[in-house]
Gaussian input, Z-matrix of N, CA and C with variables (Angstrom, degrees):
# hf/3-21g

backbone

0 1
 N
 C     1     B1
 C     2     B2     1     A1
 N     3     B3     2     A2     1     D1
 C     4     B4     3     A3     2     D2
 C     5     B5     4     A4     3     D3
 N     6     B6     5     A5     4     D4
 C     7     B7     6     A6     5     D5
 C     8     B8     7     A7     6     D6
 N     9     B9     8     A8     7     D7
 C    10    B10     9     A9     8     D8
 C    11    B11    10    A10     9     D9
 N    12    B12    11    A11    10    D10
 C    13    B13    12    A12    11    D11
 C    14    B14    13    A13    12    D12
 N    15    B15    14    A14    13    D13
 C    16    B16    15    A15    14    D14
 C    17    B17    16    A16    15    D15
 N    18    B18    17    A17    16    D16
 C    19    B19    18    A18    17    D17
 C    20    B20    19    A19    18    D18
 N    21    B21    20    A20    19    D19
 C    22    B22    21    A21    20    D20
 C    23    B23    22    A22    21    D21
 N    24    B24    23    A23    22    D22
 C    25    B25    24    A24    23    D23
 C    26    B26    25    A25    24    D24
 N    27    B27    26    A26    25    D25
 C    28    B28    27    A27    26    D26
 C    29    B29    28    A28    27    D27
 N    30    B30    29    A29    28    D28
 C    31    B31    30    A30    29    D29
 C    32    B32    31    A31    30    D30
 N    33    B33    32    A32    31    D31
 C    34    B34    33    A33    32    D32
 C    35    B35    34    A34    33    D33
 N    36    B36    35    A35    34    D34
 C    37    B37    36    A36    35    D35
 C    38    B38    37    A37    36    D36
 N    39    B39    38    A38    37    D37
 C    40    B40    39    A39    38    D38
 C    41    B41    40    A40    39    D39
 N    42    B42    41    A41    40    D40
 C    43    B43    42    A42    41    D41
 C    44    B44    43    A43    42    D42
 N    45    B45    44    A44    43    D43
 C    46    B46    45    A45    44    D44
 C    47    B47    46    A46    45    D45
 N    48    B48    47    A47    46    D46
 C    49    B49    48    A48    47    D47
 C    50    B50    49    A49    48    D48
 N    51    B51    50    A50    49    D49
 C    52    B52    51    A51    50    D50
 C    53    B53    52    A52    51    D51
 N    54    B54    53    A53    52    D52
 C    55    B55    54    A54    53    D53
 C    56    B56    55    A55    54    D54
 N    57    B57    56    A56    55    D55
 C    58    B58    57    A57    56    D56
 C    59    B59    58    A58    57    D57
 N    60    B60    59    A59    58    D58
 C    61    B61    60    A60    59    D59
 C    62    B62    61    A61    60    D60
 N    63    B63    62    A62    61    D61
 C    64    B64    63    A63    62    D62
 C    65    B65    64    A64    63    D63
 N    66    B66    65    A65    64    D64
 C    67    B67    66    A66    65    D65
 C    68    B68    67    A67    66    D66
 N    69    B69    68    A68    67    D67
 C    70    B70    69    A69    68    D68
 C    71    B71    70    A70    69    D69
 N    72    B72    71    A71    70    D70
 C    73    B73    72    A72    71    D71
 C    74    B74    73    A73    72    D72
 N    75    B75    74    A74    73    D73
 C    76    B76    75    A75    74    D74
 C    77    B77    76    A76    75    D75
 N    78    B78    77    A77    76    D76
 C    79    B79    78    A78    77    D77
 C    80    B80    79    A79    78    D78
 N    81    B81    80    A80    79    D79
 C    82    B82    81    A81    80    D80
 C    83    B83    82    A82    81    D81
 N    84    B84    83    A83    82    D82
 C    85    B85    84    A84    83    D83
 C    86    B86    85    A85    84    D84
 N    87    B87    86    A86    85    D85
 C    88    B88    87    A87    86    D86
 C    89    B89    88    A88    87    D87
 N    90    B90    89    A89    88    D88
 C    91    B91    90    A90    89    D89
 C    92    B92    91    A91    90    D90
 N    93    B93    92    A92    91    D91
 C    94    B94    93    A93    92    D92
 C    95    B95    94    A94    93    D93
 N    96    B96    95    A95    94    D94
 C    97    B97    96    A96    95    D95
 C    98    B98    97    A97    96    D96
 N    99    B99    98    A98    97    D97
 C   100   B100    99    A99    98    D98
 C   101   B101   100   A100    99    D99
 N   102   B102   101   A101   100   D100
 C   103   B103   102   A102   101   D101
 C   104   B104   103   A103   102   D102
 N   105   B105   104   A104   103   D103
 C   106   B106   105   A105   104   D104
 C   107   B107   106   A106   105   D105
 N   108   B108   107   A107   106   D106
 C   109   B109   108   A108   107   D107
 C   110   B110   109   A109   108   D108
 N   111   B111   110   A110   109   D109
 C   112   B112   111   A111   110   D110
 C   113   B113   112   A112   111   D111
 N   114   B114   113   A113   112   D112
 C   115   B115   114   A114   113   D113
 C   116   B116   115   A115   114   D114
 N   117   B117   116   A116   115   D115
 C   118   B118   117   A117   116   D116
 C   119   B119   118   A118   117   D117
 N   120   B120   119   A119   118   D118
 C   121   B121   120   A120   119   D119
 C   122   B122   121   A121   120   D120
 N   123   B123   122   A122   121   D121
 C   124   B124   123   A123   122   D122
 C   125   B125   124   A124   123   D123
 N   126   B126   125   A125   124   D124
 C   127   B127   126   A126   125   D125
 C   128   B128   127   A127   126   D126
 N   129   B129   128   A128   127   D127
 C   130   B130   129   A129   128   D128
 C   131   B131   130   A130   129   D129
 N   132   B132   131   A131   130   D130
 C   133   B133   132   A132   131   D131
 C   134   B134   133   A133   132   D132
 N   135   B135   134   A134   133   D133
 C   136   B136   135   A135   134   D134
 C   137   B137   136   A136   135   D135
 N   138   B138   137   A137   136   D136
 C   139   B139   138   A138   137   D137
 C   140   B140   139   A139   138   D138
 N   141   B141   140   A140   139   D139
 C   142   B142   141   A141   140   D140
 C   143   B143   142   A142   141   D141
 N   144   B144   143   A143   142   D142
 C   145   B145   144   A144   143   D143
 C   146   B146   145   A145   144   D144
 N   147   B147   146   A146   145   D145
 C   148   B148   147   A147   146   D146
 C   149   B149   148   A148   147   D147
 N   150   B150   149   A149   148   D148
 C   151   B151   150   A150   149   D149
 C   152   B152   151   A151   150   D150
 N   153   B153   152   A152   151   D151
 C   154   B154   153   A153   152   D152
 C   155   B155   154   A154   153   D153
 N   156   B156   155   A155   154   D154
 C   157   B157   156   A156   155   D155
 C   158   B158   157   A157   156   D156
 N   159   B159   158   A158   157   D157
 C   160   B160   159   A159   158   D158
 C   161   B161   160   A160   159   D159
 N   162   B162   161   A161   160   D160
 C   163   B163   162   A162   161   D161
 C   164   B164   163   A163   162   D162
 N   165   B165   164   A164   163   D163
 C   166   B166   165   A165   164   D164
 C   167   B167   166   A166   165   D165
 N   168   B168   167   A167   166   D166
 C   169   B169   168   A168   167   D167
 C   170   B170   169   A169   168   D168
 N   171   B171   170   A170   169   D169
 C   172   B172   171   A171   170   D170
 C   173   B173   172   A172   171   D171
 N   174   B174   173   A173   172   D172
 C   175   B175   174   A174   173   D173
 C   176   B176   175   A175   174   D174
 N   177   B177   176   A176   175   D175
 C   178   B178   177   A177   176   D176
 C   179   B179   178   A178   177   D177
 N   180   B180   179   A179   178   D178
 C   181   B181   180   A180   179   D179
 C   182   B182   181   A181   180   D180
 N   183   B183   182   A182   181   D181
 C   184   B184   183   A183   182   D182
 C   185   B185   184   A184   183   D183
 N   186   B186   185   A185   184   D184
 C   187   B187   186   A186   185   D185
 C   188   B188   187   A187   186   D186
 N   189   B189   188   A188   187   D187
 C   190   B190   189   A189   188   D188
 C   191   B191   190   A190   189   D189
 N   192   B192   191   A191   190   D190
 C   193   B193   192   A192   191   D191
 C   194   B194   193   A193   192   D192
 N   195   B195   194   A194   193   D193
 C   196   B196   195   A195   194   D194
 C   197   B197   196   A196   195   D195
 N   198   B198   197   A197   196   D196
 C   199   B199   198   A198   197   D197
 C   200   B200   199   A199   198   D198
 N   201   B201   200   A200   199   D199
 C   202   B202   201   A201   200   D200
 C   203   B203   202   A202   201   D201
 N   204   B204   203   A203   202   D202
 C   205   B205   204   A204   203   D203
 C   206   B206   205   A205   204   D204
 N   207   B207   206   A206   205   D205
 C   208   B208   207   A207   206   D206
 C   209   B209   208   A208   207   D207
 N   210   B210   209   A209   208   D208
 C   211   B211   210   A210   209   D209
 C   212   B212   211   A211   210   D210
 N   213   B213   212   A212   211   D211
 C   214   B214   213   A213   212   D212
 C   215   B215   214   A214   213   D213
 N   216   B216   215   A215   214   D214
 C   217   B217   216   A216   215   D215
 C   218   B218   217   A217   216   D216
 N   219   B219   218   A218   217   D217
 C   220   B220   219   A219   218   D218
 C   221   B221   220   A220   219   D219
 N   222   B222   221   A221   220   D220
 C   223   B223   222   A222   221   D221
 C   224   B224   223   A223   222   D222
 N   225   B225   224   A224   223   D223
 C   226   B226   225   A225   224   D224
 C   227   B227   226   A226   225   D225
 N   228   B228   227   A227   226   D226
 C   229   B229   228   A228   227   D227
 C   230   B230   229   A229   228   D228
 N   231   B231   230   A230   229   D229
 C   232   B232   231   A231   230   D230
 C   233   B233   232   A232   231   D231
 N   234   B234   233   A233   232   D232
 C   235   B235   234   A234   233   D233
 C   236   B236   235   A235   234   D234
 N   237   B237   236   A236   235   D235
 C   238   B238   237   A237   236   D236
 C   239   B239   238   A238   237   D237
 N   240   B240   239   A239   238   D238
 C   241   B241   240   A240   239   D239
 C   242   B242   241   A241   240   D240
 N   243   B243   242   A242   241   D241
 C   244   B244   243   A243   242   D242
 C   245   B245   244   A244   243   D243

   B1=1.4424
   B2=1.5227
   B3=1.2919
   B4=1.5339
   B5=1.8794
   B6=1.5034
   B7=1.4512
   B8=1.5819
   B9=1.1840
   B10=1.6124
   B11=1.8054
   B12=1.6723
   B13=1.3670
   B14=1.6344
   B15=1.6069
   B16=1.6219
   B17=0.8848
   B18=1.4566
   B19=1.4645
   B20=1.3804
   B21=1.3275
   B22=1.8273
   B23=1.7831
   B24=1.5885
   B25=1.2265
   B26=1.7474
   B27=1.1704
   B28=1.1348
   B29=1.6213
   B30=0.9089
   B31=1.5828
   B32=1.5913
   B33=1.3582
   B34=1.7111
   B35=1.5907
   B36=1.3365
   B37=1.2122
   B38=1.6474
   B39=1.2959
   B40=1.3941
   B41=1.6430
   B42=1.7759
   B43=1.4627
   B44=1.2697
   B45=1.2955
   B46=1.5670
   B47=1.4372
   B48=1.2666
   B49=1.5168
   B50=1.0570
   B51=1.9007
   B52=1.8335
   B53=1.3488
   B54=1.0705
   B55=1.3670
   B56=1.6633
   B57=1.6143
   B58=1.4478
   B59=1.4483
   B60=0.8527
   B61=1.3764
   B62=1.4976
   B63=1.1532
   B64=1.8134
   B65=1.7492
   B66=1.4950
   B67=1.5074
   B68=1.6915
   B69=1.7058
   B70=1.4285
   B71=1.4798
   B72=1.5379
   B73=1.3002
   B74=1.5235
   B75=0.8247
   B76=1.9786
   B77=1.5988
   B78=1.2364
   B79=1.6029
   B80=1.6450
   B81=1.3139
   B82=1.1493
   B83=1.3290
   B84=1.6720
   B85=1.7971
   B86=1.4918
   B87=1.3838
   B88=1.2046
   B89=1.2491
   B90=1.6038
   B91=1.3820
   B92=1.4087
   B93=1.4939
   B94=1.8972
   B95=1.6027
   B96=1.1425
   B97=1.2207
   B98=1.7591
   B99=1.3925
   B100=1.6637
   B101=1.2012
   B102=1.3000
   B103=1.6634
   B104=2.1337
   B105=1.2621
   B106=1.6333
   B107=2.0653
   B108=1.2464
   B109=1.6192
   B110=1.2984
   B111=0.9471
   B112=2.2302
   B113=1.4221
   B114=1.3235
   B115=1.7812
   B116=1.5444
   B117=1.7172
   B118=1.6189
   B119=1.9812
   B120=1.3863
   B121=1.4668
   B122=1.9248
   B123=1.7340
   B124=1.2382
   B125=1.0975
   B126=1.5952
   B127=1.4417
   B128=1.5112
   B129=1.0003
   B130=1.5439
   B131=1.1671
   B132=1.2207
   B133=1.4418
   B134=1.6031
   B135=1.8680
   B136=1.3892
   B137=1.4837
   B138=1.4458
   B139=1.2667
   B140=1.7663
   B141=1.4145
   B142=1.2333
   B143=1.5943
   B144=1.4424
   B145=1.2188
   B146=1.7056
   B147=1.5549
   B148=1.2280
   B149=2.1669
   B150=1.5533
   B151=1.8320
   B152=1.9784
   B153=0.8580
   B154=1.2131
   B155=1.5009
   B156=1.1464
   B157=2.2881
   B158=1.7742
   B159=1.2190
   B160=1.6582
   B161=1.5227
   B162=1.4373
   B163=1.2921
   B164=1.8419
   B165=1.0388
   B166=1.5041
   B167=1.7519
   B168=1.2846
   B169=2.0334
   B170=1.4061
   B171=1.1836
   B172=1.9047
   B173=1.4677
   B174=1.6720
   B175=1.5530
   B176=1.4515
   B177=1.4694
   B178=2.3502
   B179=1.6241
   B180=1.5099
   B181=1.5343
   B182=1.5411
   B183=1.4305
   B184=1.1465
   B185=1.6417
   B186=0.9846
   B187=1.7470
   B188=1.7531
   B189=1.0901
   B190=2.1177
   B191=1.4127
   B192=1.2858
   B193=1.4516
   B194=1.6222
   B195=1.2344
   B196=1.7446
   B197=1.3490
   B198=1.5193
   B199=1.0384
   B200=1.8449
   B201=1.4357
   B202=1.4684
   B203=1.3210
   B204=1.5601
   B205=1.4886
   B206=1.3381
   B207=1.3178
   B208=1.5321
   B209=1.4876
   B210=1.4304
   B211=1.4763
   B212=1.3430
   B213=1.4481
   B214=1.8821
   B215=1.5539
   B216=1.5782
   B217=1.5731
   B218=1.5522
   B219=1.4118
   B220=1.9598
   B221=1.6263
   B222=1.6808
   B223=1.6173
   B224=1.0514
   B225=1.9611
   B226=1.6653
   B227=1.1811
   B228=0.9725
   B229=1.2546
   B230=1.6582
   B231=1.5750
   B232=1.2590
   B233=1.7918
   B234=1.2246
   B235=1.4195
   B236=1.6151
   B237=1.2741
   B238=1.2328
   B239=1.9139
   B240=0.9663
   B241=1.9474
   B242=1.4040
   B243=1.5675
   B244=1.2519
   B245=1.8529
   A1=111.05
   A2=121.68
   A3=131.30
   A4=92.11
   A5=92.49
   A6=101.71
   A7=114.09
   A8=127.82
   A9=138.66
   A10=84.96
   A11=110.12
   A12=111.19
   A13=122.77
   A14=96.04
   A15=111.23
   A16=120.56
   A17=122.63
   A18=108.02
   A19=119.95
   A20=121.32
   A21=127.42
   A22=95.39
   A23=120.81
   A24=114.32
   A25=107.64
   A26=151.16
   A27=153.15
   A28=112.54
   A29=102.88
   A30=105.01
   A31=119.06
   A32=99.58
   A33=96.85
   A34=87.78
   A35=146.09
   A36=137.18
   A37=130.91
   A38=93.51
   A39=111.92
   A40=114.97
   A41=97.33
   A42=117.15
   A43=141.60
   A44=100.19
   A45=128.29
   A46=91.47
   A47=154.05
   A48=154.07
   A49=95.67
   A50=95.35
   A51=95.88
   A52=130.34
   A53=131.91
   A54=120.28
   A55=114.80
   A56=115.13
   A57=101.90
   A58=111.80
   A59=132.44
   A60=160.31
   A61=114.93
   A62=107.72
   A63=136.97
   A64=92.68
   A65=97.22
   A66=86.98
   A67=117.08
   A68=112.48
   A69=103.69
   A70=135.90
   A71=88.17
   A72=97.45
   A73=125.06
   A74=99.06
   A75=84.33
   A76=114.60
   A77=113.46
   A78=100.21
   A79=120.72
   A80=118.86
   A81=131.19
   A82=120.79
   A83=110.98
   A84=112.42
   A85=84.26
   A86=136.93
   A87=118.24
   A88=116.65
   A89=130.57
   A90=118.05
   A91=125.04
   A92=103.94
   A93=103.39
   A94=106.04
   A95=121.22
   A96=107.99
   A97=120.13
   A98=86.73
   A99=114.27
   A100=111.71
   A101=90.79
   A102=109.05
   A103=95.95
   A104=100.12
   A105=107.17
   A106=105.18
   A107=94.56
   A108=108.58
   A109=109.30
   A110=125.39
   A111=139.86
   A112=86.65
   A113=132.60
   A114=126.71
   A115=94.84
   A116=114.37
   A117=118.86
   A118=110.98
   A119=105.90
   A120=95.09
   A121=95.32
   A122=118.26
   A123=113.85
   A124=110.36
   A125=123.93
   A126=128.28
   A127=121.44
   A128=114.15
   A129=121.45
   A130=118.22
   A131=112.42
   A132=126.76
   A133=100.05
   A134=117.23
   A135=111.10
   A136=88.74
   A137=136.64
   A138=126.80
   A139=126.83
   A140=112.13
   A141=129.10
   A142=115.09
   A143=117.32
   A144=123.80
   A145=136.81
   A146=91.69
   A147=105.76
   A148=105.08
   A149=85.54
   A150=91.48
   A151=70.80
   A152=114.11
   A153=87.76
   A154=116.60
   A155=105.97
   A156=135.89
   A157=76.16
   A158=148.18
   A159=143.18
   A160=78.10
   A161=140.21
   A162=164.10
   A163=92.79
   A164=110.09
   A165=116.07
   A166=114.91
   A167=108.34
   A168=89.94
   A169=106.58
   A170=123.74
   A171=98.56
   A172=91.60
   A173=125.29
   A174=125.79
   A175=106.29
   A176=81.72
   A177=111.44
   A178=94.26
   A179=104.33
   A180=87.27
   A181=114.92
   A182=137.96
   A183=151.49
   A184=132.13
   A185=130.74
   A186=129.11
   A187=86.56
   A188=94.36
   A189=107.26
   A190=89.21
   A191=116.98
   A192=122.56
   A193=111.30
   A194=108.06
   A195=111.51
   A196=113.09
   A197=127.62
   A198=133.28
   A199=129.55
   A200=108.47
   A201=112.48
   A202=121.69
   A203=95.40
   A204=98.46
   A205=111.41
   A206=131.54
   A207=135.04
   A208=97.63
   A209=103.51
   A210=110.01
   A211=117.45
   A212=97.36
   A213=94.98
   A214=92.34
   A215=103.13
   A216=99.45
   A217=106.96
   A218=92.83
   A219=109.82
   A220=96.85
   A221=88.31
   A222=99.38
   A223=134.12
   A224=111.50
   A225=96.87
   A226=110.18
   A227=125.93
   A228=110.22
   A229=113.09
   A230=133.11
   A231=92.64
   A232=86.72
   A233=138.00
   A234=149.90
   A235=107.65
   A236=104.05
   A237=127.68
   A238=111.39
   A239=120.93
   A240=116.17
   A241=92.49
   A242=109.91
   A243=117.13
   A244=99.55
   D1=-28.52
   D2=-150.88
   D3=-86.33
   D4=-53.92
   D5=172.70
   D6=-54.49
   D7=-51.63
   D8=-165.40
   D9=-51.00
   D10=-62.65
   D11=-157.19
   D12=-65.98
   D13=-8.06
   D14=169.93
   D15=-96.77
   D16=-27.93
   D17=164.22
   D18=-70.28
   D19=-41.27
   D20=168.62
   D21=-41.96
   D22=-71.74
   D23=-166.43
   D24=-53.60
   D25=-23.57
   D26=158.62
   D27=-53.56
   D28=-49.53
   D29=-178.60
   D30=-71.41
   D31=-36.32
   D32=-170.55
   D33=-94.80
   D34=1.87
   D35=143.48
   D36=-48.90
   D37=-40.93
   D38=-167.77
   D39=-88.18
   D40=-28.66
   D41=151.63
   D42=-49.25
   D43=-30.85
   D44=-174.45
   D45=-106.72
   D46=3.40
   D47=153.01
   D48=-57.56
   D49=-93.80
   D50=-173.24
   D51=-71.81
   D52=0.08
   D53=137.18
   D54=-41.27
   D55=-66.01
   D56=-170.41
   D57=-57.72
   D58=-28.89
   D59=-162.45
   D60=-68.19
   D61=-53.20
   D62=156.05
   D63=-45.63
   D64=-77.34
   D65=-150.99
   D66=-88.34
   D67=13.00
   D68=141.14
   D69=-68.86
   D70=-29.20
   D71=162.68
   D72=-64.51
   D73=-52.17
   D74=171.54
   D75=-66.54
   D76=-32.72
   D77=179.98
   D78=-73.02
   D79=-3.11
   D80=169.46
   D81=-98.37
   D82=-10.71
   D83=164.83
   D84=-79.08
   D85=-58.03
   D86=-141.65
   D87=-92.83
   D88=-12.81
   D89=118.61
   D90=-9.76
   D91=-87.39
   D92=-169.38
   D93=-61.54
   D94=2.09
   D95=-178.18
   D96=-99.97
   D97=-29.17
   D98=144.96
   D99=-20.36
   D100=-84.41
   D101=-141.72
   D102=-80.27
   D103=-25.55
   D104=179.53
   D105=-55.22
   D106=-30.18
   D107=-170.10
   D108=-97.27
   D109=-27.97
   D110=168.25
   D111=-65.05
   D112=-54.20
   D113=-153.19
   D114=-82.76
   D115=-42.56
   D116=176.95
   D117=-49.62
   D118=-34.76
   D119=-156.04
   D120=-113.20
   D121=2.04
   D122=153.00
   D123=-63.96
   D124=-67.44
   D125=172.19
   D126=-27.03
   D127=-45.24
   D128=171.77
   D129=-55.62
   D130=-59.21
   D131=-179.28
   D132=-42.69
   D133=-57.90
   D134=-141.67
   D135=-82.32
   D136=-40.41
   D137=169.75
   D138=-50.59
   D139=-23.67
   D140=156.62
   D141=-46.12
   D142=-84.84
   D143=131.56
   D144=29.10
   D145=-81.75
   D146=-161.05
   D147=-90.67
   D148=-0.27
   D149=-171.24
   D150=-96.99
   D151=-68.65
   D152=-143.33
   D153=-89.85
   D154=47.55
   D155=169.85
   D156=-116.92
   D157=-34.37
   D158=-146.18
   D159=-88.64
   D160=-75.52
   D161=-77.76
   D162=-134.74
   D163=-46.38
   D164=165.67
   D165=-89.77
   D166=-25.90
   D167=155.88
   D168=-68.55
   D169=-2.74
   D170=-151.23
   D171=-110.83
   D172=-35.73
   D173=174.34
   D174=-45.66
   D175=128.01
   D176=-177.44
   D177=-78.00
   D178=117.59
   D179=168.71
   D180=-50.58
   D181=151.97
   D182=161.65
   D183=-84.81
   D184=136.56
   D185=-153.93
   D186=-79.64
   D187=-131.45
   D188=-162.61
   D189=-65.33
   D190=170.16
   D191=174.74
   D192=112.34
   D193=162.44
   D194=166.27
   D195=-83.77
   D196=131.88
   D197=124.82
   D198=21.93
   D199=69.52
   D200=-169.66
   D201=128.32
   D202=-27.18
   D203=-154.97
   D204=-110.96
   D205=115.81
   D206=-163.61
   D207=-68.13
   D208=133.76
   D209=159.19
   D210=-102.78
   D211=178.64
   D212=-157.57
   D213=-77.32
   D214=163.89
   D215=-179.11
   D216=-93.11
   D217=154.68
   D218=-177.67
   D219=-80.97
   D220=128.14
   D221=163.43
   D222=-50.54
   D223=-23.01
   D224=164.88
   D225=-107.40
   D226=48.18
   D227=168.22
   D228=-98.56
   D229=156.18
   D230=-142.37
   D231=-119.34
   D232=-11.19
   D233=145.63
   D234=-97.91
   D235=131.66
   D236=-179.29
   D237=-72.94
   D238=118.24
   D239=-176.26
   D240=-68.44
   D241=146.52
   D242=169.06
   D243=-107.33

């Protein structure tokens, strides 16, 4: 009997290994998978960023008018601004 109950306790020991074992393993994909997607959506951000610091050097100041908003073009003017 003593034996029967040591071999069971051996087994569901060893059961309870790879189980933990299993599921460090997944918490360490989903860690790196983490952190693979934090570095994906920093990058984003700084290219985000960096278009639109690009996008505000490149706006022509504009004569009378608001800010954005094309005004109609002057008849003498003799090329049209794009």
């Amino acid at each position: 009997m003593k034996m029967l109950r040591d071999e069971l306790d051996l087994r569901r020991k060893t059961e309870i290994h790879e189980v933990e074992e299993r599921k460090n393993g997944q918490i360490n994909m989903l860690m790196r998978r983490h952190e693979e997607a934090f570095t994906d959506m920093e990058n984003y951000n700084d290219i985000t960023l960096n278009n639109l610091a690009l996008i505000n050097s490149l706006k022509v100041p504009r004569g009378p008018g608001r800010a954005g908003v094309p005004t109609a073009p002057d008849p003498s003017d003799p090329a049209p601004r794009l």
